[in-house]
C-alpha positions as CSV (number, residue, x, y, z in Angstrom):
1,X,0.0,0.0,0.0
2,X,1.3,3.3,-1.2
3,X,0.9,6.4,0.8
4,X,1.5,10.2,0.5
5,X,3.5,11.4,3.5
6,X,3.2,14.2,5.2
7,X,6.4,15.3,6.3
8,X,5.7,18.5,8.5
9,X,3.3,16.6,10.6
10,X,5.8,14.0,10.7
11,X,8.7,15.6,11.5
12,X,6.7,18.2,14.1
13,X,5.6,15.1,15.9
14,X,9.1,13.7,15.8
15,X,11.0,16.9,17.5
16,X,8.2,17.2,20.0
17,X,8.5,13.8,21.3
18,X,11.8,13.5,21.2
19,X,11.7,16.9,23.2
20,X,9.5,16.5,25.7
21,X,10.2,12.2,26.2
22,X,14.4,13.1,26.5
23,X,13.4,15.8,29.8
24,X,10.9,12.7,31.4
25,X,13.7,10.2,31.3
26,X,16.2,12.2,32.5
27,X,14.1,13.6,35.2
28,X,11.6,10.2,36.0
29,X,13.4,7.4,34.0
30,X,12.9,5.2,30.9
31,X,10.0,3.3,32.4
32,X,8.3,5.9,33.8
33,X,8.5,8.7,31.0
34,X,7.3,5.8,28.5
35,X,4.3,5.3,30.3
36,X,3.4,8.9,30.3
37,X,4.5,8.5,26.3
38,X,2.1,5.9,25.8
39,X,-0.4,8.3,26.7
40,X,0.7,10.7,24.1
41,X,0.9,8.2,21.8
42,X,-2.9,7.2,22.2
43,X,-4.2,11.4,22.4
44,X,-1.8,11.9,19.0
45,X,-3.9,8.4,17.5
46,X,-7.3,9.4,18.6
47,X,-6.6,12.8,16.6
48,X,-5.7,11.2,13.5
49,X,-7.9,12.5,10.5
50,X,-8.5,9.0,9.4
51,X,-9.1,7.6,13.1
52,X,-12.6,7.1,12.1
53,X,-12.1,4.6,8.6
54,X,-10.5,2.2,11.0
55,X,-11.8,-1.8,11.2
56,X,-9.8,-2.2,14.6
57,X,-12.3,-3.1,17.7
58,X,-13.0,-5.1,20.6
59,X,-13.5,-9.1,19.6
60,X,-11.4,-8.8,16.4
61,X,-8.2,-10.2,17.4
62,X,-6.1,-11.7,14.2
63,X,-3.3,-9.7,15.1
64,X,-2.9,-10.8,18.2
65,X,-1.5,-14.4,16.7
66,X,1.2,-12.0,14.5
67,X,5.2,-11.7,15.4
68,X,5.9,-9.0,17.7
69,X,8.9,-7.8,18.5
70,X,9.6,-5.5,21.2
71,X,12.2,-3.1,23.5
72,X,13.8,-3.4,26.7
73,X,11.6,-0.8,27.8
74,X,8.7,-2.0,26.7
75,X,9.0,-5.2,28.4
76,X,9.7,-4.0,31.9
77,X,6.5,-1.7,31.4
78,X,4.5,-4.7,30.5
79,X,5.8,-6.4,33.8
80,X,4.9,-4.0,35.7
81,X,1.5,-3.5,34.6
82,X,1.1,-6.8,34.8
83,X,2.8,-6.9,38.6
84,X,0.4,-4.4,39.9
85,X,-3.2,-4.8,37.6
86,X,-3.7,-8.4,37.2
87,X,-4.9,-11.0,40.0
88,X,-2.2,-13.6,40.5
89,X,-3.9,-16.7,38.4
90,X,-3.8,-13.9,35.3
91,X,-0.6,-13.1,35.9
92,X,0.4,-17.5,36.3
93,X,-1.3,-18.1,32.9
94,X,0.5,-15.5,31.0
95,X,3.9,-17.0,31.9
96,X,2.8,-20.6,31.3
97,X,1.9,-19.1,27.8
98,X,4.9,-16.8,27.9
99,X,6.9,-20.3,28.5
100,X,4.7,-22.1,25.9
101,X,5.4,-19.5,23.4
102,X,9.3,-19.8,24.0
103,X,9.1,-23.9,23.2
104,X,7.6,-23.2,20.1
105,X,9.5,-20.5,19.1
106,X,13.0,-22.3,20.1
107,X,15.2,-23.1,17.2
108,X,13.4,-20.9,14.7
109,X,14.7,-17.7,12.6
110,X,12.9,-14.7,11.6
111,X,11.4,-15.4,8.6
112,X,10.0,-18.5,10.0
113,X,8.4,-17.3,13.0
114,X,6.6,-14.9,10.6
115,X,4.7,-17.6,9.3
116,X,3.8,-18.7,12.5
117,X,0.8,-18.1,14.1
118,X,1.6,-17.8,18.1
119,X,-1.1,-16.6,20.4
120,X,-0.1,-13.7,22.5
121,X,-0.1,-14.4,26.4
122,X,-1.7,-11.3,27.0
123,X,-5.3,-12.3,25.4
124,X,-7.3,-13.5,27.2
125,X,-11.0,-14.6,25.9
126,X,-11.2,-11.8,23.1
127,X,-9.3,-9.0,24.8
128,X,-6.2,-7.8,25.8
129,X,-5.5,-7.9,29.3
130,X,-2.7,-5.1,29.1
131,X,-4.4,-2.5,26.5
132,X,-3.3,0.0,27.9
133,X,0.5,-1.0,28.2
134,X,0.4,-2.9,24.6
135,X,3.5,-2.4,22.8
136,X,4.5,-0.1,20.7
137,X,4.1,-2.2,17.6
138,X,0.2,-3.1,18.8
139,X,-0.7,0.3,19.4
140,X,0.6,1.0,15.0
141,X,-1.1,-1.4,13.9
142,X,-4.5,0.0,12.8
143,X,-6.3,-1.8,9.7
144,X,-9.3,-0.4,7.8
145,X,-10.4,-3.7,6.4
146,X,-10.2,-6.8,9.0
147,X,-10.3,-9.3,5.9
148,X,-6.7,-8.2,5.2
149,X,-5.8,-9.4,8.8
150,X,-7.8,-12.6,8.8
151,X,-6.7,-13.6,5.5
152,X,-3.3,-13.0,7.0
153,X,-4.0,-15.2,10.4
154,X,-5.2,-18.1,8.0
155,X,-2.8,-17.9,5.0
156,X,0.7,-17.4,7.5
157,X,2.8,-18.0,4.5
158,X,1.6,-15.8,1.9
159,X,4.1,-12.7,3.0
160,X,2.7,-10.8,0.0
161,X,-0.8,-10.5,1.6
162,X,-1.0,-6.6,2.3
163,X,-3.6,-5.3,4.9
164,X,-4.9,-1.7,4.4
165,X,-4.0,0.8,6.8
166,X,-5.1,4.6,7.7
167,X,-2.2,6.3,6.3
168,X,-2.4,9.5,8.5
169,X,-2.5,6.8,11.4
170,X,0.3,5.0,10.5
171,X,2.5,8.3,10.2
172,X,1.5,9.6,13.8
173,X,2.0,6.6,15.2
174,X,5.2,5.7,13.8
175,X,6.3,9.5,13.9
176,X,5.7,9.1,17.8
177,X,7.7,5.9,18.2
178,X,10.4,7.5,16.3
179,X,10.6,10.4,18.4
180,X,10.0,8.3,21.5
181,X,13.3,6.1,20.5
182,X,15.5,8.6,19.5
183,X,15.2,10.1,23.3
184,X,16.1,7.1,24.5
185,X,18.6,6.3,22.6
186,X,20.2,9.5,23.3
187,X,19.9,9.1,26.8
188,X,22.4,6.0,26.4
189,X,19.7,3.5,27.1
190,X,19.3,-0.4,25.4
191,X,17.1,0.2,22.5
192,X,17.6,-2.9,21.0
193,X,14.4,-5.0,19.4
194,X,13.6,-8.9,20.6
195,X,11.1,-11.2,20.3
196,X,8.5,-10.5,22.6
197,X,8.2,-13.7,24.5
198,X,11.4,-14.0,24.6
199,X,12.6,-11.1,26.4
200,X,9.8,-11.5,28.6
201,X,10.7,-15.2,29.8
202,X,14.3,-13.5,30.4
203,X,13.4,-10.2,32.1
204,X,11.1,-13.3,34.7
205,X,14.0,-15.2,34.9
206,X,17.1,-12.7,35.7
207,X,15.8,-10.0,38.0
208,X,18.6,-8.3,37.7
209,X,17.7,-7.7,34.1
210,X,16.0,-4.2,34.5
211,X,19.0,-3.2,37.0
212,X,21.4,-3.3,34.2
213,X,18.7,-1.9,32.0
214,X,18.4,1.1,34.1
215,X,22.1,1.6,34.5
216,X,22.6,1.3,30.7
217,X,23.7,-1.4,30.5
218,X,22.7,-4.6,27.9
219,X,19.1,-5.8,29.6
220,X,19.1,-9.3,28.1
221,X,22.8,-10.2,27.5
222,X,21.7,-14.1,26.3
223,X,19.4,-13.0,24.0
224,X,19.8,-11.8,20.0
225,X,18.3,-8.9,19.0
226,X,18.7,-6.6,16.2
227,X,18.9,-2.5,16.0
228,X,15.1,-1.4,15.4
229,X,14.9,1.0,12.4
230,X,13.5,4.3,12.6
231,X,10.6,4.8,10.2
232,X,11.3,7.8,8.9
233,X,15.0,8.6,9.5
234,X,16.3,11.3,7.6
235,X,19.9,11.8,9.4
């Protein structure tokens, strides 16, 4: 899907996140000025022009079988949600799922956990039990049409399959997690992308993973990961 983009919003969004996110972490932290950007992230989505033209809603959950990949950062915010918001037999079936996940997962490459479909630990009969501390990559993806995403769930090897997305949507989003990243990796902090269930079976099995984190250091030093691209870098 080709899209027009808008530059000036883009790089507005960009320098004010970057701005605003590099003064939180310095003052707060990286996991406590990413939760406040979370909720920039959401206000900047819910203004998007084309918010209304998307397919996304509760009980439509094809996605939530897809590869995600995600941050240190991410991961110790999703802990701690999950820590402090979820009853204990929640929290015990998202790491025997977590674990699960890992088995299945063990041995395989990137291209061939693409074509697999692995359900997230985090839903839970048709929800997601950590909406509002999703990751980053969750909170982007915003489809128009839902067959795209089905078709995608139950054809895992067709790579060419190409859902629709709200292009203004896309480019705040990904404008935001841009800015977002660049503040933290300015700030000397791991910014490294892994496999979600993977870095979250680490980060419950080495506590002092977020210790080195925060002292920026390597979070999960057994673990391969791989520089994250910015989506619209223009250094």
């Amino acid at each position: 899907m080709e899209i027009h983009i808008d530059f000036s919003t883009v790089r507005s969004i960009i320098t004010a996140e970057h701005t605003l996110a590099a003064g939180q972490i310095e003052q707060w932290g990286p996991v406590p000025a990413y939760e406040q950007s979370q909720l920039r992230h959401d206000q900047r989505l819910a203004g998007a022009s084309d918010t209304n033209t998307l397919a996304c809603k509760a009980g439509c959950y094809w996605c939530c079988f897809f590869t995600v990949d995600v941050r240190p950062v991410e991961v110790f915010r999703i802990l701690h949600f999950v820590e402090h918001a979820l009853a204990e037999a929640e929290q015990q079936r998202i790491t025997q799922q977590i674990d699960a996940n890992v088995q299945l997962l063990s041995g395989t490459d990137e291209t061939t956990r693409t074509r697999l479909n692995i359900r997230c630990p985090f839903l839970n009969q048709g929800r997601c039990v950590i909406y509002s501390a999703r990751p980053q990559t969750c909170r982007n993806y915003h489809a128009t049409n839902a067959t795209g995403c089905q078709r995608s769930f139950e054809q895992p090897d067709d790579l060419d399959i190409d859902p629709e997305f709200a292009p203004m949507t896309y480019q705040i989003g990904a404008a935001h997690v841009d800015g977002f990243s660049k503040a933290m990796a300015a700030a000397g902090y791991d910014n490294t992308g892994f496999e979600m269930n993977a870095a979250l079976a680490q980060a419950l099995a080495d506590p002092q993973a977020r210790q080195r984190f925060e002292a920026r250091q390597a979070a999960f030093g057994t673990l391969t990961g791989s520089l994250v691209p910015l989506e619209f870098d223009e250094d």
